[in-house]
Z-matrix of the N, CA and C atoms (Angstrom, degrees):
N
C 1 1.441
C 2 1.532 1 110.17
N 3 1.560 2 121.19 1 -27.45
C 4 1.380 3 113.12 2 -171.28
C 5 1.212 4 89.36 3 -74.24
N 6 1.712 5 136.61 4 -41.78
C 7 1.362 6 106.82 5 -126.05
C 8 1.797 7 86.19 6 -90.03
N 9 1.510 8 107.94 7 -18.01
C 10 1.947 9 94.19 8 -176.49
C 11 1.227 10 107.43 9 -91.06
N 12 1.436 11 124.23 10 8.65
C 13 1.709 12 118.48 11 156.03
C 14 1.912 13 111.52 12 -79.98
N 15 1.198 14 98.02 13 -47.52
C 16 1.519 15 105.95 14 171.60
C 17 1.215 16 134.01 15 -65.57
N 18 1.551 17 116.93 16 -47.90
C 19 1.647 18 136.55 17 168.84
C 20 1.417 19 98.94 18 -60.95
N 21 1.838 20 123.99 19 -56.98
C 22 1.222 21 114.81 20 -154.21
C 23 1.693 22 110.53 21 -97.07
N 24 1.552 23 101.06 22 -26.29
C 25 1.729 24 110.63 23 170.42
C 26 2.002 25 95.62 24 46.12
N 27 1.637 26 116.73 25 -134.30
C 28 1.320 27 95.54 26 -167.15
C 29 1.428 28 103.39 27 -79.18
N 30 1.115 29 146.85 28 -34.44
C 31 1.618 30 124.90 29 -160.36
C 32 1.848 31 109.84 30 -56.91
N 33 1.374 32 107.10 31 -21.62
C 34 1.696 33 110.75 32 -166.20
C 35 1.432 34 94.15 33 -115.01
N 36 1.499 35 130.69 34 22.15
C 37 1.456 36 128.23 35 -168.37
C 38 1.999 37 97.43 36 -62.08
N 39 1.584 38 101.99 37 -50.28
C 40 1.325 39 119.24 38 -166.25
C 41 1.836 40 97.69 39 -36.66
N 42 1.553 41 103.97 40 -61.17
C 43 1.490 42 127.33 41 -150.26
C 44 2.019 43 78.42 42 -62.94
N 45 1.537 44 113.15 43 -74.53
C 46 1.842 45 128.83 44 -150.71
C 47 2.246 46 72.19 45 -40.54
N 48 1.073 47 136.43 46 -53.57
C 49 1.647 48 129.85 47 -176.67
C 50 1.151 49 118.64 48 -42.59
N 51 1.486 50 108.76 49 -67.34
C 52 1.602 51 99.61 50 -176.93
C 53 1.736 52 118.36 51 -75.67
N 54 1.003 53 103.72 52 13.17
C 55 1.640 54 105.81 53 -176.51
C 56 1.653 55 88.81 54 -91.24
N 57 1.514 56 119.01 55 -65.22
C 58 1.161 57 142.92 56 -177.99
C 59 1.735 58 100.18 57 -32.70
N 60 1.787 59 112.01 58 -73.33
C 61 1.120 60 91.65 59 170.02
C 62 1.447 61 141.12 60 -77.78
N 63 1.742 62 104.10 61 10.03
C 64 1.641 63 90.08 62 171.87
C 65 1.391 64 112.60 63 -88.90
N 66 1.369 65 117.83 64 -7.39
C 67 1.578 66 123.76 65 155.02
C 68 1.594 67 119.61 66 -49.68
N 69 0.944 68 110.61 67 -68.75
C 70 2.098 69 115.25 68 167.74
C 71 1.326 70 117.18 69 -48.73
N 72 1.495 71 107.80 70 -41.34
C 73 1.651 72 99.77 71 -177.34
C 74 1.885 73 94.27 72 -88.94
N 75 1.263 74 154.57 73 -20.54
C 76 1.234 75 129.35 74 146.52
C 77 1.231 76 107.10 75 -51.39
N 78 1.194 77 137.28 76 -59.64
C 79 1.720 78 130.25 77 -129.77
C 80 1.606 79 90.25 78 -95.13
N 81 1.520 80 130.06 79 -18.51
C 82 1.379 81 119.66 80 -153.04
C 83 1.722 82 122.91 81 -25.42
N 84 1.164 83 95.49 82 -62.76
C 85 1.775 84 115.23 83 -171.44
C 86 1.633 85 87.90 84 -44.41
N 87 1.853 86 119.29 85 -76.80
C 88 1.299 87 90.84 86 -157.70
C 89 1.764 88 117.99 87 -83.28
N 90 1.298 89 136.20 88 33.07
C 91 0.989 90 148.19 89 -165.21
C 92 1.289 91 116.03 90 -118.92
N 93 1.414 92 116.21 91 -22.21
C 94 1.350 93 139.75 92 -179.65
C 95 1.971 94 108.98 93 -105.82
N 96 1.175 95 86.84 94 -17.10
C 97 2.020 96 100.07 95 170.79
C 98 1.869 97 94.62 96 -75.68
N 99 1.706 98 115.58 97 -41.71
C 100 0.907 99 133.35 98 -135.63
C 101 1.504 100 87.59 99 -97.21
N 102 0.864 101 137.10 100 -13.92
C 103 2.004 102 130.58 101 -139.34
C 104 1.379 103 88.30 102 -63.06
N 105 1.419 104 134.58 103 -76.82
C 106 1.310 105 134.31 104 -153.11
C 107 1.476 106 116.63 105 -34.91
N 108 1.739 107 113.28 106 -41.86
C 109 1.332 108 112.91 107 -175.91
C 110 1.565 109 111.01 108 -94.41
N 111 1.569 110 99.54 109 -10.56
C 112 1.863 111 106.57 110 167.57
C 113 1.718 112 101.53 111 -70.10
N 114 0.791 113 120.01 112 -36.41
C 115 1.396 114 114.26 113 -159.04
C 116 1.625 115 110.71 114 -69.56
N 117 1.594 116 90.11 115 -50.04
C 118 1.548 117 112.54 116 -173.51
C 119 1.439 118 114.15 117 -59.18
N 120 1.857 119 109.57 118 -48.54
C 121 1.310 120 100.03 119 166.78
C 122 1.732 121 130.91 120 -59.05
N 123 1.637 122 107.32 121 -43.15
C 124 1.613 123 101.38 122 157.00
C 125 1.286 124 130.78 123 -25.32
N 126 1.366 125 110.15 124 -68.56
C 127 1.332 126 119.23 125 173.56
C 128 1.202 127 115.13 126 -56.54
N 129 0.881 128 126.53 127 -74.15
C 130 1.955 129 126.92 128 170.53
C 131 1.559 130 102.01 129 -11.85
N 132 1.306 131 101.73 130 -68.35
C 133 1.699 132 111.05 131 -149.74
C 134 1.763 133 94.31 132 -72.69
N 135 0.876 134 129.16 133 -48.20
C 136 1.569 135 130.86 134 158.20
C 137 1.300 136 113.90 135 -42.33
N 138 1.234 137 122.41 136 -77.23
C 139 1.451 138 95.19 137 170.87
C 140 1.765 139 132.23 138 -72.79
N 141 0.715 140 105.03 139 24.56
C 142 1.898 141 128.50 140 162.88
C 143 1.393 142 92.15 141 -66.29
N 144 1.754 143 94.31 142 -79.80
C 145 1.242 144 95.00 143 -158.33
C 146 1.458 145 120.87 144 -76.36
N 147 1.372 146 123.56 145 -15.60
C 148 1.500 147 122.40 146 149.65
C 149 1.720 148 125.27 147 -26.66
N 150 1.340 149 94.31 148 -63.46
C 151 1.458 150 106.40 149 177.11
C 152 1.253 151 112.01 150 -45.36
N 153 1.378 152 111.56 151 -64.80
C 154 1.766 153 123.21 152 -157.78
C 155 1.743 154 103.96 153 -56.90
N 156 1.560 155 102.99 154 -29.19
C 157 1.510 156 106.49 155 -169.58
C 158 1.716 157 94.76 156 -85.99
N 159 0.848 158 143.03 157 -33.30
C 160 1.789 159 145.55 158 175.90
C 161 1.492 160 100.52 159 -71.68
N 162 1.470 161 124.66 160 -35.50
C 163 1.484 162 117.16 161 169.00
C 164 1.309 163 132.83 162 -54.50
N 165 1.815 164 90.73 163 -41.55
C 166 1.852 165 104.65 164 167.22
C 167 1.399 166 92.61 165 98.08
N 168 1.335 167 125.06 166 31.10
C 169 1.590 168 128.20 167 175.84
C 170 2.083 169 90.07 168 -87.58
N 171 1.155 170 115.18 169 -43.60
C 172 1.133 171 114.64 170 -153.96
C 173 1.518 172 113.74 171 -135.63
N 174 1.653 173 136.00 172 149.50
C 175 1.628 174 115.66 173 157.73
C 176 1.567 175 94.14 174 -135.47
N 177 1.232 176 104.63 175 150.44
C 178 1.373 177 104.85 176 171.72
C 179 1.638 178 120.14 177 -101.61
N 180 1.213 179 124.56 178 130.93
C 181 1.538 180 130.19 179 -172.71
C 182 1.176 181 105.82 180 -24.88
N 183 1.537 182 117.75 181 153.47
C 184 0.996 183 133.07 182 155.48
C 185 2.118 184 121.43 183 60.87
N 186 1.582 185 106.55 184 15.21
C 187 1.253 186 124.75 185 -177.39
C 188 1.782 187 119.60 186 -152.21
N 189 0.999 188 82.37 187 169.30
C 190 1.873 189 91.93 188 169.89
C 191 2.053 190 102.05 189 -119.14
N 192 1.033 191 119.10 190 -22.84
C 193 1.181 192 126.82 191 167.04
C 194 1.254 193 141.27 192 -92.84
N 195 1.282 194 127.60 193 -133.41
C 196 1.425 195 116.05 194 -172.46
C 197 1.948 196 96.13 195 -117.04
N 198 1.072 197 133.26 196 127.37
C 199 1.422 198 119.24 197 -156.58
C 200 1.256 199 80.62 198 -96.14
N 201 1.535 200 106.88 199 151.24
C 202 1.706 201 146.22 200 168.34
C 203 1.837 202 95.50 201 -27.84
N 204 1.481 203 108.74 202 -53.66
C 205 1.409 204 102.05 203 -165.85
C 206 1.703 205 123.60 204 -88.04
N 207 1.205 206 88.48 205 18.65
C 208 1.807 207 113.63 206 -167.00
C 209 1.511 208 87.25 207 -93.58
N 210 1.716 209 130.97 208 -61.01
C 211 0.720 210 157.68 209 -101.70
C 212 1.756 211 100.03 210 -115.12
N 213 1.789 212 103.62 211 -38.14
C 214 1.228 213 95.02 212 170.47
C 215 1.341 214 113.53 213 -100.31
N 216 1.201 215 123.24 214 -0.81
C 217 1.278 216 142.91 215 177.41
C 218 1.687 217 99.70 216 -56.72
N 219 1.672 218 108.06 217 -40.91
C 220 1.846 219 112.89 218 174.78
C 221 1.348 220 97.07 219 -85.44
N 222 0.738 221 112.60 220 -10.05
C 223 2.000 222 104.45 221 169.97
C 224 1.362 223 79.22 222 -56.68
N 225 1.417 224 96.11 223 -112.39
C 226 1.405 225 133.12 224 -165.13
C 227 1.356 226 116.55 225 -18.38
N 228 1.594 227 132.17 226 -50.67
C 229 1.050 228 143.16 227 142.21
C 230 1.394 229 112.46 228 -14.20
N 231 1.285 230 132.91 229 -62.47
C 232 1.432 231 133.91 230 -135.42
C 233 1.055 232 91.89 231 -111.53
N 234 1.352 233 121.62 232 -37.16
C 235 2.041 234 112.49 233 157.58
C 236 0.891 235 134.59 234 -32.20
N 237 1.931 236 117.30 235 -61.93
C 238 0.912 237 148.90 236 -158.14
C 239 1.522 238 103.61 237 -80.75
N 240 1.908 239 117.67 238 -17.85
C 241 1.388 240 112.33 239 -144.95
C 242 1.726 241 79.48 240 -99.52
N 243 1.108 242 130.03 241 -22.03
C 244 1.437 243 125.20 242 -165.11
C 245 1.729 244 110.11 243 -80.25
N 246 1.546 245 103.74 244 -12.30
C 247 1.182 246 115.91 245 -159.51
C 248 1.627 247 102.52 246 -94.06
N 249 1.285 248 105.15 247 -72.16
C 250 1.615 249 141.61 248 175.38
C 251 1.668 250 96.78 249 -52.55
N 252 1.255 251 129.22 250 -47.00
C 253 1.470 252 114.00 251 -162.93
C 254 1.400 253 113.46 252 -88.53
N 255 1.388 254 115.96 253 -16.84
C 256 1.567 255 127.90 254 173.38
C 257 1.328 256 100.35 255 -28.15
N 258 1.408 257 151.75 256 -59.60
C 259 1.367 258 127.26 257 -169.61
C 260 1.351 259 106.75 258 -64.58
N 261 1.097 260 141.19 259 -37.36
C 262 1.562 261 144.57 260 156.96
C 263 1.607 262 114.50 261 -9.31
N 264 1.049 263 117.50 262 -12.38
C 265 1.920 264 123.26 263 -143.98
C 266 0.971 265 80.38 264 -58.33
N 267 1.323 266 111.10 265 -176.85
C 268 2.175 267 131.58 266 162.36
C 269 1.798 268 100.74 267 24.45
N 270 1.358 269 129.51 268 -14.57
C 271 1.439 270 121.79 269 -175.16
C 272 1.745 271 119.56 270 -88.01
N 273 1.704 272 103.27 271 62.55
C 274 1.439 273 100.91 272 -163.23
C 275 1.782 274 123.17 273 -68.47
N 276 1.734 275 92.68 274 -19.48
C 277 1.618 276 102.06 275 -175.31
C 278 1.312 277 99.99 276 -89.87
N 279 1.509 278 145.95 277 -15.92
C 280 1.504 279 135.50 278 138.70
C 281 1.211 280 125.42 279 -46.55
N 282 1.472 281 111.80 280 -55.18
C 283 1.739 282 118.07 281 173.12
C 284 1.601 283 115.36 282 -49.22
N 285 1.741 284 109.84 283 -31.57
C 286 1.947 285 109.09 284 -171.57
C 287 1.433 286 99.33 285 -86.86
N 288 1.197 287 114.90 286 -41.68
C 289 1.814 288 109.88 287 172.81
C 290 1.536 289 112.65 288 -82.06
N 291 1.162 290 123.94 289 5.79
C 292 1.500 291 115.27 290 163.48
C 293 1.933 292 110.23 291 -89.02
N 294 1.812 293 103.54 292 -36.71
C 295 1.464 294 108.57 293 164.64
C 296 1.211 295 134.17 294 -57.50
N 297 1.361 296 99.75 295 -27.97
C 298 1.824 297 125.54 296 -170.13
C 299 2.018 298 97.25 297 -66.46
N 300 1.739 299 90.03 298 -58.55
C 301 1.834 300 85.94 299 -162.68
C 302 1.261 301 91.43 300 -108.11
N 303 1.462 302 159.30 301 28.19
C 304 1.523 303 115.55 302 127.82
C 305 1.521 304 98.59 303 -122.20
N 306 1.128 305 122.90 304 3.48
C 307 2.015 306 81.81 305 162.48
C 308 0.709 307 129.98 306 -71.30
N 309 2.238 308 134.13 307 -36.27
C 310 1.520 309 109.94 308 159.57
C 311 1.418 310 137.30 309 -45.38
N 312 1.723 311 94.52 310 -29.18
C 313 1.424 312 93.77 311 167.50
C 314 1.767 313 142.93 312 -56.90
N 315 1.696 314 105.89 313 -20.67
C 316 1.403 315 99.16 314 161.96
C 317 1.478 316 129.90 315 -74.52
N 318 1.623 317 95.06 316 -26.16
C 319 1.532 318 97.03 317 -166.71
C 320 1.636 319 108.17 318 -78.55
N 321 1.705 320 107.99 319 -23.90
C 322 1.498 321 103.67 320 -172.44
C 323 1.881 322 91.92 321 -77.83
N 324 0.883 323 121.07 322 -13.65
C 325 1.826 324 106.52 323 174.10
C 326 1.376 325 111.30 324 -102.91
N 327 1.384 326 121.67 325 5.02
C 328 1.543 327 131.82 326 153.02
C 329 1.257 328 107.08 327 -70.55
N 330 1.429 329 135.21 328 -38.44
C 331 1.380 330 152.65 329 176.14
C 332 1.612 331 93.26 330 -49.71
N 333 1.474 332 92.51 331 -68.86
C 334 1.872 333 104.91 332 -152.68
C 335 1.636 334 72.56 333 -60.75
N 336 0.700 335 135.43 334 -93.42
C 337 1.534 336 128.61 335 -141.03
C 338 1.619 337 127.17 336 -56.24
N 339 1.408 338 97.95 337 6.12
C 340 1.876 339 110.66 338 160.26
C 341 1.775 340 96.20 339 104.97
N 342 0.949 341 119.15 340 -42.02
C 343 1.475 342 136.40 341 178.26
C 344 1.693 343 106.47 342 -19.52
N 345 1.280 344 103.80 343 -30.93
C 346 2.104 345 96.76 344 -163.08
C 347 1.746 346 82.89 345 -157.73
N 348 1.633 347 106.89 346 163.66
C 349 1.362 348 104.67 347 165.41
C 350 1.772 349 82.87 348 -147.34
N 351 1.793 350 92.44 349 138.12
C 352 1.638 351 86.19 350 169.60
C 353 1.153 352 127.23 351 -102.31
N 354 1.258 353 115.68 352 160.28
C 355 1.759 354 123.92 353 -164.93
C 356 1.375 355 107.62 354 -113.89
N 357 1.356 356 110.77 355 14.60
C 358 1.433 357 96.92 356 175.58
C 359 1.807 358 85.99 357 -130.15
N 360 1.436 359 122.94 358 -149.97
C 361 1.650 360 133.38 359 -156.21
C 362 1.404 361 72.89 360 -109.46
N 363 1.720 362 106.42 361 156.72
C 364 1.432 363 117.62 362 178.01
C 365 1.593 364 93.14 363 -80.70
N 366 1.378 365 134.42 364 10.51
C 367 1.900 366 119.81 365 177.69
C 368 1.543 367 97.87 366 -92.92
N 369 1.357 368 113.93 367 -31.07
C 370 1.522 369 116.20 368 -160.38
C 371 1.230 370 82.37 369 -91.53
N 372 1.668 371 157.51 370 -92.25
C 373 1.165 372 141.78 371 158.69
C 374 1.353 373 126.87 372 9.98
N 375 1.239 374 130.58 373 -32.95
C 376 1.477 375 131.91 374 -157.04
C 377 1.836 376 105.48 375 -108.59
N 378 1.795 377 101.26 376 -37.96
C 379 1.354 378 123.98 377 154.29
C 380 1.332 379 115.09 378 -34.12
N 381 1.534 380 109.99 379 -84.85
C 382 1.701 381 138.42 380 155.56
C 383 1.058 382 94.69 381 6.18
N 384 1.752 383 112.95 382 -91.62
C 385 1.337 384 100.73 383 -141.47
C 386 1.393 385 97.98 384 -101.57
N 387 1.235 386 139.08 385 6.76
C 388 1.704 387 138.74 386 177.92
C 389 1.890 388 80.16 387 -77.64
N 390 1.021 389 148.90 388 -51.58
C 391 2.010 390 144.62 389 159.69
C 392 1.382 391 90.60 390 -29.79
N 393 1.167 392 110.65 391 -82.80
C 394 1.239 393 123.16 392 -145.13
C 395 1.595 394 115.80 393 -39.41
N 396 1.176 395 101.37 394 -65.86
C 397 1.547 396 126.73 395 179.13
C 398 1.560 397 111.99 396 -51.76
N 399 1.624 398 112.51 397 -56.46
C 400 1.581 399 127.38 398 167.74
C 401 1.370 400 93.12 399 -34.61
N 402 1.091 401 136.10 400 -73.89
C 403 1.349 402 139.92 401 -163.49
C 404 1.606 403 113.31 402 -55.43
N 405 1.157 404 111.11 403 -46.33
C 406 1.588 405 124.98 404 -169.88
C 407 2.000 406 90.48 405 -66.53
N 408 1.079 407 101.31 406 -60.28
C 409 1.377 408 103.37 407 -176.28
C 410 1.667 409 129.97 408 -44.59
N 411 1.253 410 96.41 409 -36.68
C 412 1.564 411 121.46 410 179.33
C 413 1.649 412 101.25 411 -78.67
N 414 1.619 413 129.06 412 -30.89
C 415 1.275 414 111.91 413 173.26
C 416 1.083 415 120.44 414 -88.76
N 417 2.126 416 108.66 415 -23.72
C 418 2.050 417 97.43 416 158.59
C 419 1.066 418 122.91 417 -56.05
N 420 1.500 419 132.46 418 -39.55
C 421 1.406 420 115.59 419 164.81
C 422 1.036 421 149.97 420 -47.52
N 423 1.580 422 95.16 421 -44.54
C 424 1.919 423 110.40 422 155.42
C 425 1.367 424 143.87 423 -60.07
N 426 2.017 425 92.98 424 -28.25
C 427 1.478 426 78.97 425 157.60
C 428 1.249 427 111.54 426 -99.48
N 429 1.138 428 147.59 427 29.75
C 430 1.470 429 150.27 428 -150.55
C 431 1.899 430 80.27 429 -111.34
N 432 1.396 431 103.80 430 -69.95
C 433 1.802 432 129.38 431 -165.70
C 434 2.127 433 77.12 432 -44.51
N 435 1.227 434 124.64 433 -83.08
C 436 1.788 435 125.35 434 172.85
C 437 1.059 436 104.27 435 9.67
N 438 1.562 437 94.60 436 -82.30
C 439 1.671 438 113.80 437 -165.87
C 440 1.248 439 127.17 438 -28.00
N 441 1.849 440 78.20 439 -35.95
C 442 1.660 441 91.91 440 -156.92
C 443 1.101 442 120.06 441 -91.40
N 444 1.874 443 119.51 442 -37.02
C 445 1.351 444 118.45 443 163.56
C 446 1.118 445 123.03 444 -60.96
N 447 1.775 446 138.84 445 -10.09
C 448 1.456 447 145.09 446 -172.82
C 449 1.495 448 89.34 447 -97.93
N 450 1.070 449 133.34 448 -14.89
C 451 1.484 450 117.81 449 171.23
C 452 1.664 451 125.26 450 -90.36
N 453 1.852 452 85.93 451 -30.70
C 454 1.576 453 83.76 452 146.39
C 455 0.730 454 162.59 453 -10.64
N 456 1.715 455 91.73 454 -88.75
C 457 1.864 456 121.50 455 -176.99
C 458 1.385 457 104.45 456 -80.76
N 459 1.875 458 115.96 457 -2.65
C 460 1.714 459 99.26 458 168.84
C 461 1.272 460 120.55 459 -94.68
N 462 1.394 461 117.07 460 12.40
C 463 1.807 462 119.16 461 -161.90
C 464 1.391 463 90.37 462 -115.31
């Protein structure tokens, strides 16, 4: 999903959608157990990347904002992150060094691949989002750890 949000940005917007929603319409049941911490991570990770782009760390092609295909990219992302990160649970100092070394890593091959150009030095950039991500990572776990004690106390 990253690479046809990134590779295809708008010409493959249609395709990065229906992938996106054939994720929700599989996952519905547990995604819809999930909404509160789906939502929250959306938002989070959107305004992440809001910020970083008003900071002037980063712009993405063809906008001054957050492009359409950025956007489902936190769909899909934040689906996938409740799903995929579950072994993560209680492991918060794995989750901050897993944020640290590959989230700059997508955006600097969002770069290579025309997708974003940055406006700041790739150290202050690399800083950015090695924060950024640490952080993002540390709240999938937390709401993951949520999830998990409210599923708990219902069994």
């Amino acid at each position: 999903m990253w690479f046809l949000a990134v590779w295809g940005r708008s010409e493959w917007l249609w395709l990065t959608f229906i992938c996106v929603a054939i994720l929700y319409l599989s996952a519905w049941r547990y995604l819809w157990a999930r909404r509160i911490p789906l939502l929250i991570l959306i938002s989070v990770g959107l305004l992440a990347e809001y910020m970083v782009i008003r900071a002037g760390v980063i712009s993405f092609t063809g906008t001054d904002h957050l492009p359409m295909w950025l956007v489902l990219l936190w769909f899909g992302f934040a689906a996938m992150a409740l799903v995929v990160f579950t072994w993560l649970h209680q492991r918060y100092l794995l989750a901050l060094v897993a944020g640290i070394v590959f989230g700059p890593i997508t955006y600097f091959a969002g770069v290579g691949l025309g997708a974003a150009e940055l406006q700041s030095s790739a150290l202050v950039a690399g800083i950015t989002y090695s924060s950024m991500w640490a952080l993002l990572m540390l709240l999938v776990v937390k709401l993951i750890a949520t999830s998990a004690d409210k599923e708990q106390r219902y069994v």
